[in-house]
N, C-alpha and C positions, 0 to 999 in steps of 0.2 A: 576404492569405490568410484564409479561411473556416475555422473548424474548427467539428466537432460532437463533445460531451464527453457520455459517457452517464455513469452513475452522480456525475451532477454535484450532489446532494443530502449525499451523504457528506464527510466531510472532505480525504478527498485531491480528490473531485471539486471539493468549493471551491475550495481551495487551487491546483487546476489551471487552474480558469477567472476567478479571481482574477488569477492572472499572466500569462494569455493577455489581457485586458482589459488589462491593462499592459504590456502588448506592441505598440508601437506598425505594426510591420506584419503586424499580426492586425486584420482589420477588422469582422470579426462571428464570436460564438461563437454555436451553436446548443447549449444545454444542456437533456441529457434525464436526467430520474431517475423513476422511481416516485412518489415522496414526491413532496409540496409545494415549489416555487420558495423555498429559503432568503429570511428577509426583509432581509436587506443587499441580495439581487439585485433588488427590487424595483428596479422602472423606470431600469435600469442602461441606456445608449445603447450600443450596435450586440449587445445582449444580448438573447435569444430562448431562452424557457424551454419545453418540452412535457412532459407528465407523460406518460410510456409505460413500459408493462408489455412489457420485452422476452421475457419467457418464451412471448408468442404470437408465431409465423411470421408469421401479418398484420397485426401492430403493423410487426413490423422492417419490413416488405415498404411500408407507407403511412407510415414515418418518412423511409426511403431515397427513394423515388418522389414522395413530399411533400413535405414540408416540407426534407429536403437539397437535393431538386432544385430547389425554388423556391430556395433562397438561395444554391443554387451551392457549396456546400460542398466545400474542397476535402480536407480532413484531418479523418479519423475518432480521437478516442481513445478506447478501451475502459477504462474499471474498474467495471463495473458489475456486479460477483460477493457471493454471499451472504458476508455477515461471520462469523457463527456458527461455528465450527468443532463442535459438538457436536451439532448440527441435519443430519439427512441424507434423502435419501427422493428420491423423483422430482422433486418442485419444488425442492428444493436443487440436483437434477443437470440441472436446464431450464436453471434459472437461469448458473448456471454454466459448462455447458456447449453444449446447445443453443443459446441466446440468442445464443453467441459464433460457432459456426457458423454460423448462418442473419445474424448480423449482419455477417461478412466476408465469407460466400457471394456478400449481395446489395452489397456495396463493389465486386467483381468485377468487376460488370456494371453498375458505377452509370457512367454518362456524366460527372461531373466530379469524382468520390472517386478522387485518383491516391495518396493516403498511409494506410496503416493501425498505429498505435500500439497494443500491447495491454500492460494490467499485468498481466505473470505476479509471480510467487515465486520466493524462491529455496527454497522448500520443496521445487518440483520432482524437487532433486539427492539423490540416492540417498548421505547422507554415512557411511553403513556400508560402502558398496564402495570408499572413496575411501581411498589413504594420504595425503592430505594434507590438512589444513583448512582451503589455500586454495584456493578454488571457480574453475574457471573455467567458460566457456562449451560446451568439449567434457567437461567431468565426466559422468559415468553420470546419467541420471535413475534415479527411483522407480515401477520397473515390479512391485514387490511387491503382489500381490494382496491378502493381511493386510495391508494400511497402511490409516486409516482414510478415508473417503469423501473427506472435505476435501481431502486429501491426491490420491488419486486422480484427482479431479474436477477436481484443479488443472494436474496432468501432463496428461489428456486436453486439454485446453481449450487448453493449449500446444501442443500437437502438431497441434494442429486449425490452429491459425493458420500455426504454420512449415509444415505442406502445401503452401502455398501462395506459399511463397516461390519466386521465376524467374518469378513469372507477370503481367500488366501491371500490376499495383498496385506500390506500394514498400512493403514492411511489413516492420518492428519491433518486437522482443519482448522487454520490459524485464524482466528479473529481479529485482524489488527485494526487497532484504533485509528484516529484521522495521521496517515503519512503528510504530513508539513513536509513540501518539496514543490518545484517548479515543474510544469509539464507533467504530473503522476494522477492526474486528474482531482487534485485536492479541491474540495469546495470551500475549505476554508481557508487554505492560500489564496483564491483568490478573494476572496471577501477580504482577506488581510491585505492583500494589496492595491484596493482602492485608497484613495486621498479622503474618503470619506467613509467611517464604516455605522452604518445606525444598531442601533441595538433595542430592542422592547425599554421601555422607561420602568424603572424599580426591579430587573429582571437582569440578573448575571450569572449566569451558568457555569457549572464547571464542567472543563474540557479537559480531554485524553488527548495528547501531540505524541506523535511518532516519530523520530527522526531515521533518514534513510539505514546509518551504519546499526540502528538496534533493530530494524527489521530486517536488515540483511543477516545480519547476527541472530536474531529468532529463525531464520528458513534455513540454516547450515546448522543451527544443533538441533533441529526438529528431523532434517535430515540422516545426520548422523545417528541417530537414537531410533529407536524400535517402537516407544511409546503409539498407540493408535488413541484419539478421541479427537475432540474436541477444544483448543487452547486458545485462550486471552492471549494477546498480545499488546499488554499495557506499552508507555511511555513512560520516559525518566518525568518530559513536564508532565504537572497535572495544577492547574490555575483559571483562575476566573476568567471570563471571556474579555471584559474590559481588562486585565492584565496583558489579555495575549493584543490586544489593540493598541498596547503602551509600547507594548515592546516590539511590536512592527512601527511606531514610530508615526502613530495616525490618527486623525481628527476620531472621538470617540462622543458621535449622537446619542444620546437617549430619545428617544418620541414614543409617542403613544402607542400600544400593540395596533389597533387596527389602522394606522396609518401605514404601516411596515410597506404591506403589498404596494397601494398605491405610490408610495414615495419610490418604490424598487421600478415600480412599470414606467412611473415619468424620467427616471432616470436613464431608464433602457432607453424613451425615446428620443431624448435628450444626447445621449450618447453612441449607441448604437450600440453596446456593450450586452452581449447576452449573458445578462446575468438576474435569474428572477428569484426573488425572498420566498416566495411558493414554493420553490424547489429547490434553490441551495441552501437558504439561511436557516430557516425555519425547523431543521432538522439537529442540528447542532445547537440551537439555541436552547434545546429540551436538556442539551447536557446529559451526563451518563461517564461514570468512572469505572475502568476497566477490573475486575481484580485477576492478576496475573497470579495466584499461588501456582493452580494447576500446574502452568508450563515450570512455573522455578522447579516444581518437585519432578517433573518429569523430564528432563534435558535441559534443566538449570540455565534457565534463561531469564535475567534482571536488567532490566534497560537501565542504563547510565548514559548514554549520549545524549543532548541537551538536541532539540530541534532548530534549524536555523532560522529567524523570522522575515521574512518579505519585507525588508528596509525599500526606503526609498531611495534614490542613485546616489546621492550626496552623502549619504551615511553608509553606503557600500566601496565609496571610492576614498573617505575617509581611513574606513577600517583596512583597505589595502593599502593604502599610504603609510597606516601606521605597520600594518607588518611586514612590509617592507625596511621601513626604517628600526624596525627589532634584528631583520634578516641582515641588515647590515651593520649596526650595531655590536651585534653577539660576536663575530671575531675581535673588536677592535678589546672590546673586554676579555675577551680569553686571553690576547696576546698580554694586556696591562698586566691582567693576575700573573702571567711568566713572570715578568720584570722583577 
């Protein structure tokens, strides 16, 4: 099997084309991002890197026509979406949106693209109309006009690709819960990684954590499988929000609900730090638990990998001290038990 991985620059895209290269019947990955060829991918064998700017029609249109049709590509994944959540405008919504249209429009028509994988959210789900906060795949989306672009942009760009479900392609639309990771545009990493994180007073939600190897793990066996619909893409964590606060190792406020905003906007000015509870916090605090059957029964995918939490440095350079001092410890034990 052939696959082509866009936004293979990012961390999930590594992580996706990382394990597709370890995939012994994956025989060539064609990876496309914006940015620069990561420098681990240098001169990797049956590895094909292009730098395209998908927000032009005629990039997608000489990616497809090009360079897929020379290598015969048989499976597309998609994550190639703006990370920023606070960044909006027409090129956020190209990116996003359009990009995603005009990139399965021409999979449609491509002569050997018979698989299309896309990474949605489970932002998608509308968790104010739901009585329950486990999420499945028939749950309400977020058709709210007031939601903010990110948001928006993200339901569109979903509905764009299930359109096209029944039609000759095979296409898959993973849901995955919040990816816990650095730079992947997590709004709850960074909330996790301030020194101070507030939280609603009497109000602790349960969250869904994704860690990067069970997502990459979910988009190679959704790949490799036939299945078309719609899949959760749960996490191994699933814990209360004050838990995931403990375990990044960080002051945990309670205050009032209607204090939140204001306390988030003095702190923007105070700091300079673009980060507002209107639009990052406020979403995650509703809470919402994934239920992953679908995908187990469809390409057997169970998350087990624990998510890594945004420690602060002293507890990051601990934890390499000490596995270094295991790293060198383990021979001196192997040798003893010889004796």
């Amino acid at each position: 099997m052939k696959v082509m991985v866009t936004g293979a620059s990012t961390p999930l895209g590594i992580a996706i084309v990382d394990k597709l290269l370890a995939t012994p019947e994956i025989s060539l990955v064609l990876a496309v991002a914006k940015e620069r060829r990561p420098a681990h991918l240098e001169d990797v064998r049956h590895l094909h890197f292009r730098s395209v700017d998908l927000t032009r029609t005629r990039n997608v249109h000489d990616l497809l026509w090009g360079d897929a049709r020379h290598h015969r590509i048989d499976a597309v994944i998609h994550t190639a979406l703006h990370r920023r959540a606070s960044d909006s405008g027409r090129t956020v919504h190209a990116q996003n949106v359009e990009a995603t249209r005009a990139l399965v429009l021409g999979c449609m028509e491509h002569p050997t693209i018979r698989r299309f994988v896309y990474r949605s959210f489970a932002d998608v789900y509308s968790l104010k109309n739901t009585t329950t906060n486990l999420l499945d795949e028939d749950d309400p989306l977020d058709f709210d006009p007031a939601s903010p672009q990110w948001v928006r942009d993200r339901v569109e760009a979903d509905l764009t690709v299930c359109a096209h479900f029944g039609g000759p392609m095979q296409i898959a639309v993973l849901r995955c819960a919040e990816l816990l990771a650095p730079d992947s545009g997590s709004q709850l990493w960074d909330y996790l990684s301030s020194r101070v994180c507030l939280r609603p007073l009497g109000f602790d939600p349960m969250l869904d954590v994704l860690s990067l190897d069970d997502a990459a793990a979910a988009f190679v066996a959704a790949t490799r499988h036939s299945q078309s619909g719609v899949f959760n893409i749960p996490g191994a964590d699933r814990l209360p929000l004050s838990r995931a606060i403990a375990e990044s190792l960080r002051l945990d406020i309670a205050v009032p609900g209607p204090m939140m905003s204001p306390l988030y906007r003095l702190r923007q000015m105070v700091t300079g730090l673009d980060f507002r509870y209107d639009l990052n916090v406020r979403r995650f605090h509703l809470g919402g638990i994934l239920d992953g059957r679908r995908a187990r029964e469809a390409f057997g995918y169970v998350p087990h990998v624990p998510a890594r939490w945004p420690r602060p440095w002293w507890r990051r350079l601990l934890d390499e001290l000490a596995a270094d001092r295991a790293i060198v410890a383990r021979p001196r034990a192997e040798a003893t038990s010889l004796h």
